[in-house]
N, C-alpha and C positions, 0 to 999 in steps of 0.2 A: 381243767379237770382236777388238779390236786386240790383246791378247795373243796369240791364235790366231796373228793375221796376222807378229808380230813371230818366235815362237817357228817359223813358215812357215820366211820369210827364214834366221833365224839356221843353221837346221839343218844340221850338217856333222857325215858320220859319218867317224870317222877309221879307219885300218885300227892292229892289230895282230897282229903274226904272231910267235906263239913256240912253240919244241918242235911246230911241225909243225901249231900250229892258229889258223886264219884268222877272227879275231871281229871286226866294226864296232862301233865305241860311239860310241851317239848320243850331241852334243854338248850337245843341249839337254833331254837328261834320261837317267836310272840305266839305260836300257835298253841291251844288250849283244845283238847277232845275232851269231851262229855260224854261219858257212859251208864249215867245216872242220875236221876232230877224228881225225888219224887213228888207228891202233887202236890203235901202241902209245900215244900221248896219251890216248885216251878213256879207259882205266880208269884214271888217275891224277888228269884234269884235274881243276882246283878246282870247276869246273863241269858235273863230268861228269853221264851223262845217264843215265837209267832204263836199268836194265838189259834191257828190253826190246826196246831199237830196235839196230839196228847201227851202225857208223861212219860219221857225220856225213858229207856228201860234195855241196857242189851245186858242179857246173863253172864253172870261172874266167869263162869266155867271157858265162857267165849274171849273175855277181855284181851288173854295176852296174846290172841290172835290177830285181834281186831288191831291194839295199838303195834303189832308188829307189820303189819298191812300198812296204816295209817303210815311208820316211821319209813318203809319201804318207798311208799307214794311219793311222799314229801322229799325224800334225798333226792328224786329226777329233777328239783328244779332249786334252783339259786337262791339261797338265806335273804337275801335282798327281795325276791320276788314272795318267797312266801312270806316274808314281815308285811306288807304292803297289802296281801291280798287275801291270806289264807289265815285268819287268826281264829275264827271259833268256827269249831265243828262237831256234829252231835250224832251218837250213833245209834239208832233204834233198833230192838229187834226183829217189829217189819211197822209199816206202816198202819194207820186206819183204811181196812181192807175196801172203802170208797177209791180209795186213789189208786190210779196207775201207777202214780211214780213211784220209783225207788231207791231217785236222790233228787234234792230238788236244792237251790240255791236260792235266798231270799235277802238278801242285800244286808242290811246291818243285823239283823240275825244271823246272821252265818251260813253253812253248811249241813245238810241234814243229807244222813244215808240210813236205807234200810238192809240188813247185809240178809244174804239166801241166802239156804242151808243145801249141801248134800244129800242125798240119800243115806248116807251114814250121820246123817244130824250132826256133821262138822261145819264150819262156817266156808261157805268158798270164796276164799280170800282172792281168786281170780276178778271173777266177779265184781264184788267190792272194788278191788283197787283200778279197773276199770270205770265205774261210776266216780269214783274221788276222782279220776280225771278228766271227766265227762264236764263232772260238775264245776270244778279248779277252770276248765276251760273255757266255761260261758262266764266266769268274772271278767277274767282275761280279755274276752269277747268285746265284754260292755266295753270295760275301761281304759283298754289298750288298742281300741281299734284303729287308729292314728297311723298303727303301722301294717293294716292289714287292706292286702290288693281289691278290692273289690270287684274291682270289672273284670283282672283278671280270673279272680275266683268263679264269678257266673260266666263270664265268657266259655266256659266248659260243659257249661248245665244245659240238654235239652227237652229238658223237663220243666216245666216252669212249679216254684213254690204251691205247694198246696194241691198238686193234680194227682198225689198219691196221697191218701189221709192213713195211714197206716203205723202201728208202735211196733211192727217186726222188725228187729236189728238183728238178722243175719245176715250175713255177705249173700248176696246177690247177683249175682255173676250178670243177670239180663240187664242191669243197671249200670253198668262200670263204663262202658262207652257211653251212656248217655249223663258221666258225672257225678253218679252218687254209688255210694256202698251199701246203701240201707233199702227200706222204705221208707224206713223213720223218717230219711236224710230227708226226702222229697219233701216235710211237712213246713219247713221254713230254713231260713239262713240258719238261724243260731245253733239250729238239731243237726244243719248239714255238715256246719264247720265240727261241733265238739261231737258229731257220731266216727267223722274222718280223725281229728285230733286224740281220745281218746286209744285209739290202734294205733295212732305214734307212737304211746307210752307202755301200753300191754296190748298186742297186735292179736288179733285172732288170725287161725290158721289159716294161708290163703290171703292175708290182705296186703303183703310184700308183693307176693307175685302177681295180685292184683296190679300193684303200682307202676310193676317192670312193665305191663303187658298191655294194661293200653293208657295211651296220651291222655285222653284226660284227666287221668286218676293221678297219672304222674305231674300233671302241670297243677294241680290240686296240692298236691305232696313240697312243691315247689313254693306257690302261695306261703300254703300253713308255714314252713319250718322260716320260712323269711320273714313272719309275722312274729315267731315267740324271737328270730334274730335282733329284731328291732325291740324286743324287749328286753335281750341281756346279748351281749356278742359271743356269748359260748352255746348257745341253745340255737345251734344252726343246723344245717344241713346236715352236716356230717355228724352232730352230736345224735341225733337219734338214726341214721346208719349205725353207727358203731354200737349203739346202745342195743340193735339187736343182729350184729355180723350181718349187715345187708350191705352186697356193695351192687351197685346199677350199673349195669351195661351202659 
């Protein structure tokens, strides 16, 4: 934990701004946010992005919210793991309003979020750093699944993949014995793991006591934290108990 704490403190994202596009790099490791890319930049930049999305764009007025969100995110997990997995990430201020999504992960392009606003047109940095770990988690997913139980995992599910097609991600209480949290969760592996994973890191209210109260959520709870275990020995079980005063009967 005292690495955690030190690489906390050290964190300073410095700005730079060239040919019109505005990226923070983190100081205490390879990762690089993009808060700005205009069009003629975007199709040149070194880092240009999936031709899919348009011109990068979050408003100045929102930045030091956004990178203080982004720097929050990043300290739950190990300078080792975000060098490796977490190095560009781009933040818009919403999507092209075709798409659902509101953070998607696309492999060597990196990272894209779109951050909601308030009703007081403040950024909800809740939110956000929710999706940064939604998204963080289906890399992890891909490329680290070596350490993750599989059979245990579905051996909880009595729903099978795909029998709910649904993007509702509220807690669900009808769902919890039958293994997932969502609806979303129902729609495949990857949505079931990072919709559970996700509430590791910023928990909606209710999904602790989810965990305590029925078995499969808990043996769920069990899977996951044994999975990021096998990816760093501090990122276990007890690291996110503590991380939010939960202790299991």
């Amino acid at each position: 934990m005292i690495k955690y704490l030190i690489a906390y403190l050290l964190i300073v994202f410095c700005v730079d701004i060239q040919a019109q596009t505005i990226s923070w790099q983190d100081s205490s490791s390879n990762s690089v946010v993009y808060l700005h890319i205009d069009e003629a930049d975007f199709k040149e930049h070194k880092h240009r992005t999936s031709p899919k999305f348009d011109v990068i764009e979050a408003p100045s007025k929102h930045h030091q919210a956004i990178l203080a969100t982004m720097s929050t995110a990043l300290r739950k997990y190990p300078i080792e793991v975000i060098n490796e997995h977490f190095e560009k990430m781009y933040v818009y201020e919403e999507f092209d309003k075709k798409r659902i999504a509101m953070g998607i992960y696309l492999g060597r392009h990196g990272f894209f979020f779109a951050v909601r606003y308030k009703d007081d047109g403040s950024i909800d940095t809740e939110i956000l750093e929710r999706l940064i770990h939604h998204e963080f988690s289906h890399r992890l997913f891909m490329f680290e699944n070596k350490g993750f139980d599989d059979k245990a995992w579905t051996a909880n599910n009595s729903l099978k993949y795909g029998e709910i097609k649904s993007y509702q991600q509220n807690l669900d209480s009808d769902l919890f014995d039958k293994g997932y949290i969502y609806k979303y969760s129902v729609m495949n592996k990857l949505e079931d793991f990072s919709t559970f994973a996700e509430n590791l890191f910023v928990s909606k209210p209710g999904f602790w006591e989810a965990i305590k109260s029925h078995e499969t959520l808990r043996n769920k709870f069990k899977v996951a934290s044994e999975f990021y275990e096998s990816i760093d020995p501090q990122f276990n079980e007890a690291y996110f108990l503590n991380m939010h005063g939960v202790i299991l009967d």
